[in-house]
N, C-alpha and C positions, 0 to 999 in steps of 0.2 A: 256612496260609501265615504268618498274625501272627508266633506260634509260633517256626517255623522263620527267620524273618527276626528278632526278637527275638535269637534264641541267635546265626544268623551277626554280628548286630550289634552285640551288647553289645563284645566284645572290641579294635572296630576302633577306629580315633580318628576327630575328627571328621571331619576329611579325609578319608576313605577311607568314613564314612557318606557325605558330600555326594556323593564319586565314585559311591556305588553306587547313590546315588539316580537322578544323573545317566545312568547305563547303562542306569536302566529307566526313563525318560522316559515311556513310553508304556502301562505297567505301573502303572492306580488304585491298586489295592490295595498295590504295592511302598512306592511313594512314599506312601502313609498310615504303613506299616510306621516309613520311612525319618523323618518326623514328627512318630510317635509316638515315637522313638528319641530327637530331640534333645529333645522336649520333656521326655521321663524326665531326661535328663542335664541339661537347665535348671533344672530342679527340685529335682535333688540340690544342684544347685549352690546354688541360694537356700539350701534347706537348711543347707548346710551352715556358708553364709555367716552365716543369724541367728543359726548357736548361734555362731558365732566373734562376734560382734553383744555378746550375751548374758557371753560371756566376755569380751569386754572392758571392756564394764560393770560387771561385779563385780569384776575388777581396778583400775580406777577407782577405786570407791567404796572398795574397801581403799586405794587409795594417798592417796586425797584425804582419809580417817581418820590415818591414817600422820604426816600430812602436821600437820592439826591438831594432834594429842596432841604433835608437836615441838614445834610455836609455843607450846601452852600450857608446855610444861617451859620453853621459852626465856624467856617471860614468868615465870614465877616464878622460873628462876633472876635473871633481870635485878633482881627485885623483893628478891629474898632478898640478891643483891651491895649494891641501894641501901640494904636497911637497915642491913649491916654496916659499910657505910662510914657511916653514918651514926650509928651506935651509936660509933663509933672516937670 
């Protein structure tokens, strides 16, 4: 039954899990099927979300590097304009 309720479910969207749930109301074992169904799909979802997490975090940290090695060129070019004007 798992099995079998597994392979009809993977394909459906949630909507059409929740209806099928709802048509065997009275069917334990469906409604565990039906359960174990959204919770696989809860859990991709988390999944999928920490590595998207993960990926933005290291986009981050490249951009806030990025970000520094600018300032520091702006600061010595600012430093390399004071001396030159100042050698004038």
């Amino acid at each position: 039954m798992q099995q079998r309720a597994r392979i009809e479910l993977e394909p459906k969207a949630l909507g059409e899990v929740a209806d099928w749930m709802y048509e065997r109301y009275n069917n334990p074992a469906a409604q565990v099927a039906g359960q174990c169904e959204f919770l696989r799909r809860q859990t991709l979802a988390q999944q999928e979300a920490a590595a998207a997490a993960v990926e933005t975090a290291e986009f981050t940290r490249r951009t806030a590097r990025y970000m520094l090695w600018s300032v520091v060129v702006l600061a010595l070019s600012a430093i390399a304009a004071t001396l030159i004007s100042l050698v004038k």
